[in-house]
KOLVEX-789935 format. One record per residue (C-alpha): residue number from 1; residue in one letter; y, x, z. Coordinates in nm, 3 decimals. Example, Ala and Ser with C-alpha at 12.3 -4.5 7.8 and 13.67 -1.06 7.14 Angstrom:
BEGIN
{n->1&res->A&c2->-0.450&c1->1.230&c3->0.780}
{n->2&res->S&c2->-0.106&c1->1.367&c3->0.714}
END
This chain:
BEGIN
{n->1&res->X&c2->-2.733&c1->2.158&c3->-0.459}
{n->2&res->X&c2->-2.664&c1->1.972&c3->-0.740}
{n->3&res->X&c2->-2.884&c1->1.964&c3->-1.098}
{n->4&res->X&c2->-2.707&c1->1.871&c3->-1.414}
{n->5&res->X&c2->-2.903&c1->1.653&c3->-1.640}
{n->6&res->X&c2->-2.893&c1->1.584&c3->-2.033}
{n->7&res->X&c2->-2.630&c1->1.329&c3->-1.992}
{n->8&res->X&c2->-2.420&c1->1.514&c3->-1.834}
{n->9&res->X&c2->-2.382&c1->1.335&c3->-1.517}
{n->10&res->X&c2->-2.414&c1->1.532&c3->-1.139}
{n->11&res->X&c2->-2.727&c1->1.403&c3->-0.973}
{n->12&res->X&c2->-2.750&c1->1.584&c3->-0.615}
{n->13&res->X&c2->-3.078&c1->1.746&c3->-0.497}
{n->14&res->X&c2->-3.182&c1->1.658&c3->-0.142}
{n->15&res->X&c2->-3.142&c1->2.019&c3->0.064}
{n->16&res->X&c2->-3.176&c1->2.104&c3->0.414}
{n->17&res->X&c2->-2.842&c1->2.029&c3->0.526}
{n->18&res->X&c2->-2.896&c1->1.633&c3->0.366}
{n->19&res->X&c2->-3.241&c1->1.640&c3->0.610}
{n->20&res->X&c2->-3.030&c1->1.781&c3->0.889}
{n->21&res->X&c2->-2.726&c1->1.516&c3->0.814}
{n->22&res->X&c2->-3.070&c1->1.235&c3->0.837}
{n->23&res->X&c2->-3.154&c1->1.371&c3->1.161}
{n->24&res->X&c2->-2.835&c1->1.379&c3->1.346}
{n->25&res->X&c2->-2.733&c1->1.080&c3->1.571}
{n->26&res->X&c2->-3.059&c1->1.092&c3->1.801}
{n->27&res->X&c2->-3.245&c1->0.871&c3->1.560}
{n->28&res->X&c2->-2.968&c1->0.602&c3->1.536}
{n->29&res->X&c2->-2.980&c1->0.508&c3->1.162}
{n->30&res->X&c2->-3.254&c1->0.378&c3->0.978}
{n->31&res->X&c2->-3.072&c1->0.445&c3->0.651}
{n->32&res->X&c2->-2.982&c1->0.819&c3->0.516}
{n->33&res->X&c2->-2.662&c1->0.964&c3->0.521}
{n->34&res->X&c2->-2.542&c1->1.221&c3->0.283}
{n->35&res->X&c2->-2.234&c1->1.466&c3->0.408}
{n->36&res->X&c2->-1.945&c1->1.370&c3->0.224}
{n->37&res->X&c2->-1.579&c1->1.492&c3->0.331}
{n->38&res->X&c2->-1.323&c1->1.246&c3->0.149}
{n->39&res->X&c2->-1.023&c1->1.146&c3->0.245}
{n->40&res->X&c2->-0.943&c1->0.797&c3->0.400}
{n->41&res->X&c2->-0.733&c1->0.510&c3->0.496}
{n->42&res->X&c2->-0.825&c1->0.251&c3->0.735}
{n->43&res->X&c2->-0.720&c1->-0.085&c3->0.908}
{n->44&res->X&c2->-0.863&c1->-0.213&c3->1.231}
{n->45&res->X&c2->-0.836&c1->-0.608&c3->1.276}
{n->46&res->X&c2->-0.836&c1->-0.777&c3->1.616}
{n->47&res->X&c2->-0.786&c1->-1.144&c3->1.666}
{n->48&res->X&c2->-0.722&c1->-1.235&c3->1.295}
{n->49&res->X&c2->-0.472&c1->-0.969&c3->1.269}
{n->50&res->X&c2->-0.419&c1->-0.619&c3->1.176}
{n->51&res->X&c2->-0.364&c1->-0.404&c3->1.498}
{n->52&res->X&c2->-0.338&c1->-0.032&c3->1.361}
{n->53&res->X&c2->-0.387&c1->0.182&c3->1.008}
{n->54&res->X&c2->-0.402&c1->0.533&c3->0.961}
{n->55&res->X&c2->-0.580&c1->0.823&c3->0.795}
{n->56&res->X&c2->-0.875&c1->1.043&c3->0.817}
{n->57&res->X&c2->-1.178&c1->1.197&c3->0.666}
{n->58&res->X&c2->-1.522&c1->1.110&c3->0.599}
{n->59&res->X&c2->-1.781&c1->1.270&c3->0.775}
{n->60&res->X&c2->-2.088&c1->1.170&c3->0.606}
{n->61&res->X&c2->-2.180&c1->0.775&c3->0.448}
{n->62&res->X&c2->-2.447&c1->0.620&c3->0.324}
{n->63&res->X&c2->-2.560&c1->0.301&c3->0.273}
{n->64&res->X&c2->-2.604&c1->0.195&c3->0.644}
{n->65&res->X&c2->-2.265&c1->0.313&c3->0.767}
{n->66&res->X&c2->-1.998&c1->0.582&c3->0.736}
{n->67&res->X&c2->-1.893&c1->0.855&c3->1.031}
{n->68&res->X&c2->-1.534&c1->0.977&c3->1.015}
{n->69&res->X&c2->-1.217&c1->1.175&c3->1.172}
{n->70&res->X&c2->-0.911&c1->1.024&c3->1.314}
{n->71&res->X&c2->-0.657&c1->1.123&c3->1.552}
{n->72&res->X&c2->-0.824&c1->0.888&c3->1.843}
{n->73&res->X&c2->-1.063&c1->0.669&c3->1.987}
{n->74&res->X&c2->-1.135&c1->0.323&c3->1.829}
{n->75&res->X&c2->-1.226&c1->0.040&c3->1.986}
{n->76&res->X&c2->-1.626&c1->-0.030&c3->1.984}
{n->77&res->X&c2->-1.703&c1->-0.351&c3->1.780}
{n->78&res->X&c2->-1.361&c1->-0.419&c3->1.605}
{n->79&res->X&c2->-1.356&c1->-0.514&c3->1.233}
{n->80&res->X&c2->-1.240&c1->-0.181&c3->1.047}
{n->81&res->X&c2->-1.173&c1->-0.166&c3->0.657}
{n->82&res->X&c2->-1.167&c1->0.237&c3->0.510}
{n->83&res->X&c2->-1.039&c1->0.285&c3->0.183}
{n->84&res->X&c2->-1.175&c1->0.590&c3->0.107}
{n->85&res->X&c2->-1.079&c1->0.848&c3->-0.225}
{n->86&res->X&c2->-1.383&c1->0.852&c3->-0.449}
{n->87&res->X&c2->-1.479&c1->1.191&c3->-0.645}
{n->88&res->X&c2->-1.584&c1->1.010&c3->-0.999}
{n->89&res->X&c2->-1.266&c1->0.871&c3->-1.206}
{n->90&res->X&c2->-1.347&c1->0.555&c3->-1.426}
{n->91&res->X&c2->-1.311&c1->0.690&c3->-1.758}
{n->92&res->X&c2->-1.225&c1->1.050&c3->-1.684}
{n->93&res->X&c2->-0.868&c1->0.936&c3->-1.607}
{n->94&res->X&c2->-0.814&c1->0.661&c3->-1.330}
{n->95&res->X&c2->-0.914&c1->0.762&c3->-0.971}
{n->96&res->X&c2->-1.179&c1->0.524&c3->-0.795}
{n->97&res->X&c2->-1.188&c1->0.445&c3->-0.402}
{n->98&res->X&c2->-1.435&c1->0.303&c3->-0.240}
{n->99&res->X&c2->-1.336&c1->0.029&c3->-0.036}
{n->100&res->X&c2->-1.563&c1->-0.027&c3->0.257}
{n->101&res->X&c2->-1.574&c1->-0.305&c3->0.528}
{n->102&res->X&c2->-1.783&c1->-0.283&c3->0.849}
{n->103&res->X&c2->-1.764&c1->-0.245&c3->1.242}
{n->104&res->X&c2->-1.693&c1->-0.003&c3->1.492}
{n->105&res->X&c2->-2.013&c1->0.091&c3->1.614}
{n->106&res->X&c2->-1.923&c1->0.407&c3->1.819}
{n->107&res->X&c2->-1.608&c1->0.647&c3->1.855}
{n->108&res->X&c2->-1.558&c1->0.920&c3->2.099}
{n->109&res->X&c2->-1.258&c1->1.127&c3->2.124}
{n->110&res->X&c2->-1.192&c1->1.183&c3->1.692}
{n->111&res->X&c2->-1.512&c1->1.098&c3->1.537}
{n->112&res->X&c2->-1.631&c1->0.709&c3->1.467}
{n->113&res->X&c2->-1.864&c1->0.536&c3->1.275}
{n->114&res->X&c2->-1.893&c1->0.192&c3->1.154}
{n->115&res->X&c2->-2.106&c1->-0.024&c3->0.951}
{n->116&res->X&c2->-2.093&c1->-0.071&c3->0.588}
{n->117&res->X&c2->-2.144&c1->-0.454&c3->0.546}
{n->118&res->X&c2->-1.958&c1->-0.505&c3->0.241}
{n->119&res->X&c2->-1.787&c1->-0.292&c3->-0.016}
{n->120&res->X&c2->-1.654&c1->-0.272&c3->-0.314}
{n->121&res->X&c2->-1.505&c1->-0.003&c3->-0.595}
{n->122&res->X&c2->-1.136&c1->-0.004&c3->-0.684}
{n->123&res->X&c2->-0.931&c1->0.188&c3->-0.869}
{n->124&res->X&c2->-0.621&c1->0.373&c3->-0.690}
{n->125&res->X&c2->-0.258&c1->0.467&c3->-0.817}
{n->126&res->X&c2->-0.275&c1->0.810&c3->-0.953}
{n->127&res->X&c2->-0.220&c1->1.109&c3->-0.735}
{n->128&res->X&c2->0.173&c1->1.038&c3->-0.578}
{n->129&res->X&c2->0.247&c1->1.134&c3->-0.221}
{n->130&res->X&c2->0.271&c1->0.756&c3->-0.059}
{n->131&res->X&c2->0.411&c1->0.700&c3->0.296}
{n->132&res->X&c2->0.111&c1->0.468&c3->0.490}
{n->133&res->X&c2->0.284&c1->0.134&c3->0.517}
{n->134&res->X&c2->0.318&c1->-0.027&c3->0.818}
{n->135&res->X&c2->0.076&c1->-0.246&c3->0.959}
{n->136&res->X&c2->0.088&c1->-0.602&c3->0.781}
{n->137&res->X&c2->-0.130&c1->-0.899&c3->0.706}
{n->138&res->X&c2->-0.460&c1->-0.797&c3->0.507}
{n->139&res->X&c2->-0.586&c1->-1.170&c3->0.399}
{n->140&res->X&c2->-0.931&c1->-0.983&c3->0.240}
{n->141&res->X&c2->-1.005&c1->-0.779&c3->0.600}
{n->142&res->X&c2->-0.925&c1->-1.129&c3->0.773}
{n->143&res->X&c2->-1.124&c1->-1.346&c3->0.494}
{n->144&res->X&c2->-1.448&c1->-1.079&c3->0.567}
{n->145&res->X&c2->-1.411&c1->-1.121&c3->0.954}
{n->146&res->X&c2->-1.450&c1->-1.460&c3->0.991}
{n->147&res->X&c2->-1.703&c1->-1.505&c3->0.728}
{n->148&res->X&c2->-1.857&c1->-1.191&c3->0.945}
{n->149&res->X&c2->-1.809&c1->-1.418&c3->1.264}
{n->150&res->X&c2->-1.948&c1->-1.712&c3->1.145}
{n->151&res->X&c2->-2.270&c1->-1.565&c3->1.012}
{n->152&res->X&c2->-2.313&c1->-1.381&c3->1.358}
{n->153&res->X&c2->-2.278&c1->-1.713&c3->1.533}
{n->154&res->X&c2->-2.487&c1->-1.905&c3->1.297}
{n->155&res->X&c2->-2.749&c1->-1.596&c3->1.373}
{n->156&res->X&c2->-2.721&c1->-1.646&c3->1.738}
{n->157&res->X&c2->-2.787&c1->-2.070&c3->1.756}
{n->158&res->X&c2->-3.056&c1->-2.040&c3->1.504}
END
């Protein structure tokens, strides 16, 4: 449900199905989730390098991590980025996308989830019908992973 306030901006109201969206996941999360169905692009990195991209859609997100549809499995623990379509437009005219980078935490058969670590708010090219490019060198995915890397091993000796 969602409550219109003075200013004119959408707030949402929490609802059953935001509870139920909570629950889900056998008690996995310690952060809420709210059910969000956006569209998506992603990029998995492996070894310093950009192994597959693709499309999908959001499942639900929140703070803590993001679930989402593909067309197959991903590999548990790989770096992933999602660029993901946002609804609000800066300025009533230039589309946003959130830009979220994380890991793989699960994936079975179409539906993942990752982490959100980092992330950031971008704005997109308007609304054109773009072929997905193929898979090149990302330097910002590959700048995040080994910063990502080197914090986990600093984590680990300490």
């Amino acid at each position: 449900m969602r409550e219109r306030h003075q200013s004119g901006a959408l707030r949402m109201k929490e609802t059953e199905s935001m509870k139920e969206t909570e629950k889900t996941g056998n008690g996995r999360r310690s952060k809420f989730r709210f059910a969000i169905h956006r569209e998506l692009r992603y990029k998995v990195l492996e070894d310093d390098t950009v192994v597959e991209s693709g499309v999908g859609q959001t499942i639900d997100m929140g703070s803590g991590g993001v679930a989402f549809y593909i067309d197959h499995e991903l590999k548990t623990g790989s770096y992933i980025q999602l660029a993901i379509s946002w609804p609000a437009m800066l300025g009533e005219s230039c589309p946003m996308r959130l830009v979220v980078f994380g890991r793989v935490l699960r994936s079975t058969g179409r539906r993942s989830a990752c982490t959100v670590e980092k992330y950031e708010f971008r704005t997109q090219a308007r609304a054109t019908v773009t072929p997905i490019p193929p898979v090149r060198h990302d330097f910002m995915l590959q700048r995040w992973a080994v910063a990502a890397r080197k914090e986990t091993l600093k984590a680990a000796s300490a």
